[in-house]
C-alpha positions as CSV (number, residue, x, y, z in Angstrom):
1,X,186.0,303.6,30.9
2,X,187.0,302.6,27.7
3,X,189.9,301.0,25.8
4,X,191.2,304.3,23.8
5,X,190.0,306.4,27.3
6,X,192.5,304.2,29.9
7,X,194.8,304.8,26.9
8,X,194.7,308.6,27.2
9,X,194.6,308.2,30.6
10,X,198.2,306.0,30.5
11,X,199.4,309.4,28.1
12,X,198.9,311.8,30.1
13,X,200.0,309.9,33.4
14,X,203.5,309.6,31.4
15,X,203.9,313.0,30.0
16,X,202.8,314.3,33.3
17,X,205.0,312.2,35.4
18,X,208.4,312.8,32.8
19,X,207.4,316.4,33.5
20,X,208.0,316.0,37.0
21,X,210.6,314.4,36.8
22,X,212.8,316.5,34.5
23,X,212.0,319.7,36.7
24,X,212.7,318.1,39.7
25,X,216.0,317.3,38.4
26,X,217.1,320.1,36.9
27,X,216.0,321.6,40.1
28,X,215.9,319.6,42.6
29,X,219.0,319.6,45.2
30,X,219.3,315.8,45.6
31,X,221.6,313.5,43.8
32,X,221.7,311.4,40.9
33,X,221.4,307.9,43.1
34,X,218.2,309.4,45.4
35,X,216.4,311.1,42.2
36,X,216.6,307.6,40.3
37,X,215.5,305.8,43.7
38,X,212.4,308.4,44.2
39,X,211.7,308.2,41.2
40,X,211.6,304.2,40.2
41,X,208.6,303.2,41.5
42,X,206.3,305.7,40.0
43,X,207.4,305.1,36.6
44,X,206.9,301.4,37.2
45,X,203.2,302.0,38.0
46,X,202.7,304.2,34.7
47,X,204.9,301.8,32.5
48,X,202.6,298.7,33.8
49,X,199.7,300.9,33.2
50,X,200.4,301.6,29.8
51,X,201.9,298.2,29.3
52,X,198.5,297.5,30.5
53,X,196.4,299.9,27.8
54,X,198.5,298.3,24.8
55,X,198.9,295.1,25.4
56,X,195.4,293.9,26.9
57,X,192.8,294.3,23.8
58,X,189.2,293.3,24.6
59,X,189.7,289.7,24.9
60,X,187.1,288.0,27.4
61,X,189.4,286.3,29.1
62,X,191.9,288.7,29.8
63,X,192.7,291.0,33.2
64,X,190.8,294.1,31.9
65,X,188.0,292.5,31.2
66,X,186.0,294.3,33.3
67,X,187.2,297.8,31.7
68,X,186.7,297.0,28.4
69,X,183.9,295.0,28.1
70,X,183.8,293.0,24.8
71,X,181.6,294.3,22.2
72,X,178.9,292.2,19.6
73,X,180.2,292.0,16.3
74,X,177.0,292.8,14.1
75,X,177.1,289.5,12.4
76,X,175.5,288.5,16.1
77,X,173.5,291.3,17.2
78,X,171.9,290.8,13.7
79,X,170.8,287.2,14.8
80,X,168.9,288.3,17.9
């Protein structure tokens, strides 16, 4: 998977996930407190996820590595 695919993927996750979320409120039958609390831990996984997708570029070193493998500038493929 690439960088601008996991990005797409992070998109979607959110607008499909706000989605939910404003149908189950308007109707849903459960209060305010319970919606926020059902609701909290999903939207930290797709916040992270796209804090992830934006914030990671293809830097060796970094978490994502393995994702978004680093790709040969042509100045060095040129030299092989």
């Amino acid at each position: 998977m690439d960088k601008a695919s996991f990005q797409l993927f992070c998109l979607l996750g959110i607008v499909i996930m706000t989605a939910l979320q404003v149908f189950d409120l308007v109707w849903g039958s459960h209060t305010m407190m319970h919606f926020l609390q059902e609701w909290a831990a999903i939207d930290a996984l797709w916040l992270g996820l796209a804090a992830l997708a934006v914030f990671h570029r293809n830097t060796p070193t970094g978490p994502v590595s393995s994702l978004f493998p680093a790709r040969h500038s042509v100045h060095h493929i040129a030299h092989k």
